[in-house]
C-alpha positions as CSV (number, residue, x, y, z in Angstrom):
1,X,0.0,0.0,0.0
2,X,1.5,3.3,-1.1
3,X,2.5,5.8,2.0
4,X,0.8,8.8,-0.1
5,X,-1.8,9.8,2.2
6,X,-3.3,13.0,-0.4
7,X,-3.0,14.1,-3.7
8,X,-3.9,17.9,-3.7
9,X,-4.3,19.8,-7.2
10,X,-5.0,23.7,-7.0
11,X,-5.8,25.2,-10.0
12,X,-7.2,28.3,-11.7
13,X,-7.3,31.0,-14.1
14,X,-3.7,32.5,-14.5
15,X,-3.0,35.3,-12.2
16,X,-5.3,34.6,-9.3
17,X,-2.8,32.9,-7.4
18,X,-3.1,29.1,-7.4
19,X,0.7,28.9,-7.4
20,X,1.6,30.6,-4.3
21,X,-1.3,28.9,-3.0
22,X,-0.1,25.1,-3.8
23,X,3.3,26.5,-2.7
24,X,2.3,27.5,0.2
25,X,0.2,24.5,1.2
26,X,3.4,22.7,0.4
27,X,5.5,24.3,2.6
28,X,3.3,24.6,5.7
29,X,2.8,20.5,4.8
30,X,6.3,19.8,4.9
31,X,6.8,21.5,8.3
32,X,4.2,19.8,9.8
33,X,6.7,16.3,8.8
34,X,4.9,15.3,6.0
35,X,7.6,14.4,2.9
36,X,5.8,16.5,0.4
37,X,6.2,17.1,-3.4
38,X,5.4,20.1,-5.1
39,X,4.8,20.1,-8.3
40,X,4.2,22.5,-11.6
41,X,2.3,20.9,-14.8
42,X,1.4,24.4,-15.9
43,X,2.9,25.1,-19.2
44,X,3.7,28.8,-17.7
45,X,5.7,28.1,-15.0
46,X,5.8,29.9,-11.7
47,X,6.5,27.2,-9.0
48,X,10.6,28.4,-9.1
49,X,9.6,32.0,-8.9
50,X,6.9,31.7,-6.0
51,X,10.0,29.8,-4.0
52,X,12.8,31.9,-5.1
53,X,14.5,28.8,-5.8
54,X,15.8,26.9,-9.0
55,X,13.8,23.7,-10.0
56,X,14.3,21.3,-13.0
57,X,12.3,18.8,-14.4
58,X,13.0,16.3,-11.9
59,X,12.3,16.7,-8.2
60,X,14.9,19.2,-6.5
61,X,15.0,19.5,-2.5
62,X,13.8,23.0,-1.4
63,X,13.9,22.5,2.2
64,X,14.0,19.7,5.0
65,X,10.8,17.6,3.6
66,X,9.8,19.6,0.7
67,X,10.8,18.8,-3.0
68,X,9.9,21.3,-5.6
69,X,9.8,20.0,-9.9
70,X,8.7,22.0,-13.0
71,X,7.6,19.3,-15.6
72,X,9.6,19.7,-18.5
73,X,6.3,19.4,-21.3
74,X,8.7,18.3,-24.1
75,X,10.3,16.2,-22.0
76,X,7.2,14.4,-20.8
77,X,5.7,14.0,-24.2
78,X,8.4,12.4,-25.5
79,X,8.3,9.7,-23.0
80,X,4.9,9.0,-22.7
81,X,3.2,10.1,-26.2
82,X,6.3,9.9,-28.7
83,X,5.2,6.5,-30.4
84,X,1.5,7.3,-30.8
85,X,1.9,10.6,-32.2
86,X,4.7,9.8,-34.9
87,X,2.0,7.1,-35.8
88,X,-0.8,9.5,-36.1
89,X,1.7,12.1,-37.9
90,X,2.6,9.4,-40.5
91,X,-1.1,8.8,-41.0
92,X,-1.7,12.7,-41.2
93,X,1.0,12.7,-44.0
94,X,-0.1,9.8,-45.8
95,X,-3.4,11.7,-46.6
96,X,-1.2,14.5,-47.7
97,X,-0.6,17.2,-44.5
98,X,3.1,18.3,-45.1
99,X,4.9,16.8,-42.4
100,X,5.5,20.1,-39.7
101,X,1.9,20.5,-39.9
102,X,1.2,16.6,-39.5
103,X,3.1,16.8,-36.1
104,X,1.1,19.6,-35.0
105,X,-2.5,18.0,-35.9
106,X,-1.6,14.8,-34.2
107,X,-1.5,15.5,-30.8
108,X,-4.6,14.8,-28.5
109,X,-6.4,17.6,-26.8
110,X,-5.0,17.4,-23.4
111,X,-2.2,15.7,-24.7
112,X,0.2,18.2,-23.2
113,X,-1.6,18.7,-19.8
114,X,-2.1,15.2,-19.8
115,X,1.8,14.3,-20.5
116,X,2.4,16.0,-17.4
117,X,-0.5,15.1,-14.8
118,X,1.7,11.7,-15.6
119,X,4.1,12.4,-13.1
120,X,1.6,12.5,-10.2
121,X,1.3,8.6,-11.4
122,X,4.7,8.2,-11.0
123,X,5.5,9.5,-8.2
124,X,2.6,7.4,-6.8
125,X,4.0,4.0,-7.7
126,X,7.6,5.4,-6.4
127,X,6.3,5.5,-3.2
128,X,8.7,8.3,-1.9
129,X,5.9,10.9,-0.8
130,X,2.9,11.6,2.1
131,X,1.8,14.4,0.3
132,X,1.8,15.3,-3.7
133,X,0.8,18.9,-4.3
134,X,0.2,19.7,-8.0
135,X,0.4,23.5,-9.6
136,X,-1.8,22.7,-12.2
137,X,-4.5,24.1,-14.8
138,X,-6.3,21.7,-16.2
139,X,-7.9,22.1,-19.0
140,X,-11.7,20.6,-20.2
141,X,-10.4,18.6,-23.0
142,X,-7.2,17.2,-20.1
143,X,-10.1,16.4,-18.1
144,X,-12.2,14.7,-20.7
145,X,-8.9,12.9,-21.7
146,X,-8.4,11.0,-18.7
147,X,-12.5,10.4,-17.5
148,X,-12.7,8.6,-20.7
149,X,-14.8,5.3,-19.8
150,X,-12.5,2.4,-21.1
151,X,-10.0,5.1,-22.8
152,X,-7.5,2.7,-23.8
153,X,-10.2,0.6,-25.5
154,X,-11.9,3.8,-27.3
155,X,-9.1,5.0,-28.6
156,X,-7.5,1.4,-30.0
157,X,-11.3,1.3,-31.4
158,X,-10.5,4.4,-33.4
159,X,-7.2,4.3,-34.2
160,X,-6.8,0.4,-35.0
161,X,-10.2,-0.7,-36.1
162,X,-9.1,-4.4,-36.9
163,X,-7.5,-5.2,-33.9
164,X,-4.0,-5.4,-32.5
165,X,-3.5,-9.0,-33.6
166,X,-4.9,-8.9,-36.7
167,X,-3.3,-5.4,-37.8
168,X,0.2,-7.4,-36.6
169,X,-0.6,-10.8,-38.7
170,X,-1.8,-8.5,-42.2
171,X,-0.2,-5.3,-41.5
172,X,3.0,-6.0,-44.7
173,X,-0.1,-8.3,-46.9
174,X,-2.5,-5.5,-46.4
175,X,-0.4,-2.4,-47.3
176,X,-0.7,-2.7,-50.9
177,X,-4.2,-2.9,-50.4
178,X,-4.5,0.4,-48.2
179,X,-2.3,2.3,-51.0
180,X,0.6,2.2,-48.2
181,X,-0.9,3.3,-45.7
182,X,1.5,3.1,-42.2
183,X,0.9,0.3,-40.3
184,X,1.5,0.5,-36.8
185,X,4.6,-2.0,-35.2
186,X,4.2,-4.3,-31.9
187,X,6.3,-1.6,-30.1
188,X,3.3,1.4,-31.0
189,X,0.9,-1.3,-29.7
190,X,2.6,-1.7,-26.7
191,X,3.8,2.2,-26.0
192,X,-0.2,2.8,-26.2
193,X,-1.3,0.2,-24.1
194,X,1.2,1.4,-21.5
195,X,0.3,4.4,-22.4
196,X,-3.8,4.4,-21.4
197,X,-3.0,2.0,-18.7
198,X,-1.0,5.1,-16.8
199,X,-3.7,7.4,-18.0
200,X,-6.5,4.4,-16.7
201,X,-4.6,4.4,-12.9
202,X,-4.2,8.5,-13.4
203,X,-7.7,8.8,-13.5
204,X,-8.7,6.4,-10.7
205,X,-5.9,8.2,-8.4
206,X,-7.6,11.5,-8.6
207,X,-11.4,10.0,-8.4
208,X,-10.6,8.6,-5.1
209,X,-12.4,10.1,-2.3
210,X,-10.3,10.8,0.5
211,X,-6.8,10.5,-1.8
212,X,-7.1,12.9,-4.0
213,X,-8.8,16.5,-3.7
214,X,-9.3,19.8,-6.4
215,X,-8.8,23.5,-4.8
216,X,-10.1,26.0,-6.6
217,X,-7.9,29.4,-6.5
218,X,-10.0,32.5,-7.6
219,X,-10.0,36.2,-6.6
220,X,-13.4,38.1,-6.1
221,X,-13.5,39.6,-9.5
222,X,-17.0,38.5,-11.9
223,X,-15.2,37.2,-15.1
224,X,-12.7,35.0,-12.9
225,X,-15.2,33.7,-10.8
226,X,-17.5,32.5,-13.8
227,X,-14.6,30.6,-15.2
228,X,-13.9,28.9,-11.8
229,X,-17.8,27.9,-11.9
230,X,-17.3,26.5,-15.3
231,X,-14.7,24.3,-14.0
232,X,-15.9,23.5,-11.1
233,X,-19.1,22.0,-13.4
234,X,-16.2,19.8,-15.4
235,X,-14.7,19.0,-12.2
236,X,-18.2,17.8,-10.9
237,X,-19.4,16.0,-14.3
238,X,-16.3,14.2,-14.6
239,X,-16.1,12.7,-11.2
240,X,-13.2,15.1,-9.4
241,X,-13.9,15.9,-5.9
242,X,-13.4,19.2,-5.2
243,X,-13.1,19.8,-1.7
244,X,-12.1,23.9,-0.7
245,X,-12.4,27.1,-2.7
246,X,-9.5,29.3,-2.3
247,X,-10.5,33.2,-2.3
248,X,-7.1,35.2,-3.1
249,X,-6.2,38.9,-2.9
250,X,-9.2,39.8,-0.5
251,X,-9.5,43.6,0.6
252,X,-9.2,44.0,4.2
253,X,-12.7,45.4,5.6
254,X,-11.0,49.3,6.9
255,X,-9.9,49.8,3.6
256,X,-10.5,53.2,2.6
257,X,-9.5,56.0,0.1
258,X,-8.5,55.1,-3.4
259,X,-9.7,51.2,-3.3
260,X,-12.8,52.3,-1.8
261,X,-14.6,51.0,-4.9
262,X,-12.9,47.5,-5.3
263,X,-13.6,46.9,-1.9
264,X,-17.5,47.9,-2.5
265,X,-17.1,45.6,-5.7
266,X,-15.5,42.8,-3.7
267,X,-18.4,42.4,-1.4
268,X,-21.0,41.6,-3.7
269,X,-18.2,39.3,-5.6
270,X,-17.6,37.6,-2.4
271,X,-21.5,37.1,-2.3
272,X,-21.6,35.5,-5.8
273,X,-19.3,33.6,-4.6
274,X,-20.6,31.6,-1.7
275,X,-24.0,31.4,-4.3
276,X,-21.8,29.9,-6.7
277,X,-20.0,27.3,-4.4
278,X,-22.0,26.5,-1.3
279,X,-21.8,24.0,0.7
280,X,-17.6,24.0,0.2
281,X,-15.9,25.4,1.9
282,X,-14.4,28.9,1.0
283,X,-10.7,29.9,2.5
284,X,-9.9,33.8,2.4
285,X,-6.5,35.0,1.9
286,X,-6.0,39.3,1.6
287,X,-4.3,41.2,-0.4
288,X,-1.1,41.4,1.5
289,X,1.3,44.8,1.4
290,X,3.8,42.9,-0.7
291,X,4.3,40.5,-3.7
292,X,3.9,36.9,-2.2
293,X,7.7,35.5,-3.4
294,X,9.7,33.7,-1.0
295,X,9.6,31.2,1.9
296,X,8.9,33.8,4.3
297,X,6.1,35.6,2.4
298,X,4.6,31.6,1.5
299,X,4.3,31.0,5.2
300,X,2.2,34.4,5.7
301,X,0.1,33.1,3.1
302,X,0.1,29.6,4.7
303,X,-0.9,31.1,8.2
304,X,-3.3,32.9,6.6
305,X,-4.9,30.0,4.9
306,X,-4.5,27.1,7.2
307,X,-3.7,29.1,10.8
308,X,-2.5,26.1,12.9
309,X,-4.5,23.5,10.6
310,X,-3.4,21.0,8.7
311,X,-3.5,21.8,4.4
312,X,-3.8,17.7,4.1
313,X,-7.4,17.9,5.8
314,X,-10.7,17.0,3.8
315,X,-12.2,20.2,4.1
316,X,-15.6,18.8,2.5
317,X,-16.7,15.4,1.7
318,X,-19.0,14.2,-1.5
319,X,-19.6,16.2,-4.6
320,X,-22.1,19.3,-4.1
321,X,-24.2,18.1,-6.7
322,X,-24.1,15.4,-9.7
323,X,-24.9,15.3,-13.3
324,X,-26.5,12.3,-14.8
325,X,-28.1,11.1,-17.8
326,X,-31.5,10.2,-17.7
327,X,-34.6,8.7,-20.3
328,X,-35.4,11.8,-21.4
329,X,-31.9,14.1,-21.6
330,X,-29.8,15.1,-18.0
331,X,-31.0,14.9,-14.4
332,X,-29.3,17.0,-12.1
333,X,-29.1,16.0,-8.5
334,X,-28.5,18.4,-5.4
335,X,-28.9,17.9,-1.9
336,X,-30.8,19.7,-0.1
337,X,-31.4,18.8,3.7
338,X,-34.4,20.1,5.5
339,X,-35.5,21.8,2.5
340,X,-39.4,21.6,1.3
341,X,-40.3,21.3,-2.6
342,X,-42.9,24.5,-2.1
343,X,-40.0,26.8,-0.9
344,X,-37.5,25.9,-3.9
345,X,-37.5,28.0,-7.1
346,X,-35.9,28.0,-10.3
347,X,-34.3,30.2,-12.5
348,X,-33.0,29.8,-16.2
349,X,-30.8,31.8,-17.9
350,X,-28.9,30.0,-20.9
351,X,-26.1,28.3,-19.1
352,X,-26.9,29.5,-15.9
353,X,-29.4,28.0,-13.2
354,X,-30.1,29.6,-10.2
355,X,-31.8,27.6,-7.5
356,X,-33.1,29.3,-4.4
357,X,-34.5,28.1,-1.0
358,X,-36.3,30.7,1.1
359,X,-33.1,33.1,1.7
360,X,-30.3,30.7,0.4
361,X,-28.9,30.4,-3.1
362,X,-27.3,28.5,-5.9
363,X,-25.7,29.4,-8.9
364,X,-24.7,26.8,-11.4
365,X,-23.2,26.8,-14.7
366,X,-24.7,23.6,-17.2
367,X,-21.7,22.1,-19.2
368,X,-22.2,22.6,-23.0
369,X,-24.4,19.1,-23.5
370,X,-27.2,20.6,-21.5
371,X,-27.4,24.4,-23.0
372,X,-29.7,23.5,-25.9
373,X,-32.1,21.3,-23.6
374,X,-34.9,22.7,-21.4
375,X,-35.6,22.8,-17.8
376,X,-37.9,20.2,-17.3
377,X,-39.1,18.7,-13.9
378,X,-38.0,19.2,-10.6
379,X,-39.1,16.7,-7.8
380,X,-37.6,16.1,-4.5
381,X,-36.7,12.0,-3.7
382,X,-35.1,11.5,-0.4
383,X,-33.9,15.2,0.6
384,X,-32.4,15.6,-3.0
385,X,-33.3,18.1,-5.4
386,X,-34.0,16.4,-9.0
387,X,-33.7,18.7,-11.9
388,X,-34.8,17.1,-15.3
389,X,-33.4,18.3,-18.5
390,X,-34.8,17.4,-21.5
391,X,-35.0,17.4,-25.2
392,X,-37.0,20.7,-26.5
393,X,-39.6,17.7,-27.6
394,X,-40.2,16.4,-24.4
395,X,-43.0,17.5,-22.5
396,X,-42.3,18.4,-18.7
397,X,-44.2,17.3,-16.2
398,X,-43.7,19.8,-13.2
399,X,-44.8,18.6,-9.8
């Protein structure tokens, strides 16, 4: 049984501060004894700067229990992806895509982000840390990537529609049939099924309740928070727990003069923001008097995070709410304790649902499969809201 005891990913839109965050979590986690890995998949990376430290691609020791590592993208793809994508490139030039242009058309979506999130596999089976805290920003199509039910088999489906056997046996007797087209070797076969068996374990680390959690990092500003909702909707639809929301750069309540305003604008943001994530958890950090670089300035942030507690904590259990398919389109489920069906309302607005209970309120952003369907039903079964979405068709039957 692996010593990992949590897998903790904090992402975000760029600039809001989910690096410092992770960082700091890291830091206050490795003086609390953990052995703890910090680690950047971003593409932009940050992690070195936020420590004032050089890191590399491989795990570099920052301080007594602490490692810090940049993933090296290039790097990454070429050991996980290399054999697959020259196969899909010679493919793409087969049809008749010049060759640069071949490489760049044959990469997954998500292959990049996904090359990366590798490493938290890794490290896993290596055995070597409590705590793995990932800088990361995943992206939908990274996320879609590795929820794939039975990904290796989907994509051998698509990419070798006769089999692995059978391509092997009539792979040189079949090429003058298939005007030349390549033919994939034993070692591509076996590079891919290596391959979606890392990305297969990947995905059940970071569904596991309890191992693995998402933090989302956001500041109280309107366009940042309705991308965090978006991906919190992913995050939920694909199975991620998400278990804190992380509020970043936070005027302090005496503020006066000049940022008057922002903090005026802040408050109602802050509002939105507990409509938008309730029941997690939501962590403020302020706006500090200075640029948060360094181990000093990462423990003020830690302090003000975490105080005394413990970053490794499950700050919320369960998923706030769950999207399934149902007969007719999508149900959407949501608990709601102690609530009556007479005192719930809904509101519609194109991808945005607002569900309200006497004083409290939900926002909620519908992933892109459930914007052209209408609000159907809503019925309450054993102290959870159902929502039914359903084809513009369907006739709804409101209770």
């Amino acid at each position: 049984m692996s010593k990992t005891k949590r897998i903790l990913l904090y992402t975000g839109k760029g600039g809001v501060g989910k690096t410092s965050a992770a960082a700091a979590s890291a830091i206050r986690c490795a003086e609390l004894g953990y052995h703890t890995l910090v680690l950047s998949t971003d593409a932009a990376h940050s992690l070195a700067d936020s420590l004032d430290t050089a890191l590399g691609p491989e795990p570099v020791e920052v301080l007594p229990n602490l490692w810090g590592q940049e993933v090296d993208v290039y790097y990454s793809l070429e050991k996980h992806w290399a054999k697959l994508q020259q196969y899909m490139a010679a493919v793409f030039s087969w049809q008749g895509v010049g060759d640069l242009l071949a490489e760049e058309i044959a990469a997954i979506p998500g292959m990049e982000e996904g090359a990366g999130l590798l490493w938290i596999d890794q490290h896993y089976q290596e055995d070597q840390y409590d705590v793995i805290i990932v800088d990361c920003a995943p992206t939908a199509e990274t996320l879609r990537l590795l929820s794939l039910p039975e990904t290796g088999r989907w994509w051998f489906d698509r990419l070798f529609p006769i089999g692995k056997r059978t391509t092997l046996m009539l792979g040189p007797l079949a090429r003058p049939f298939l005007n030349d087209m390549p033919i994939p070797d034993r070692e591509t076969f076996d590079a891919v099924e290596t391959l979606f068996d890392q990305l297969g374990r990947l995905y059940q680390l970071l569904t596991t309740p309890g191992l693995s959690s998402m933090r989302l990092v956001m500041n109280p500003e309107k366009m940042v928070i309705k991308e965090a909702q978006r991906t919190y909707t992913y995050l939920n639809l694909y199975g991620y727990v998400t278990d804190v929301v992380i509020c970043n750069k936070v005027f302090p309540e005496n503020t006066d003069g000049y940022f008057t305003g922002w903090h005026e604008a802040q408050v109602r943001y802050l509002k939105m923001i507990e409509e938008g994530f309730t029941p997690l958890p939501i962590l403020k950090v302020p706006y500090f008097d200075q640029e948060v670089v360094g181990l000093d300035a990462l423990r003020r942030m830690a302090q003000a995070l975490f105080g005394d507690g413990d970053p490794t904590a499950i700050y919320y259990q369960g998923q706030a709410y769950t999207i399934e398919e149902s007969e007719a389109g999508y149900l959407l489920k949501i608990p709601l304790p102690f609530a009556a069906r007479q005192d719930v309302s809904l509101l519609r607005n194109g991808d945005e649902l607002t569900v309200q209970v006497g004083n409290w309120r939900r926002n909620l952003i519908l992933p892109r499969a459930m914007r052209g369907l209408k609000t159907g039903s809503a019925k309450f079964i054993d102290q959870v809201l159902n929502i039914y979405f359903e084809l513009q068709h369907q006739e709804a039957d409101h209770e």
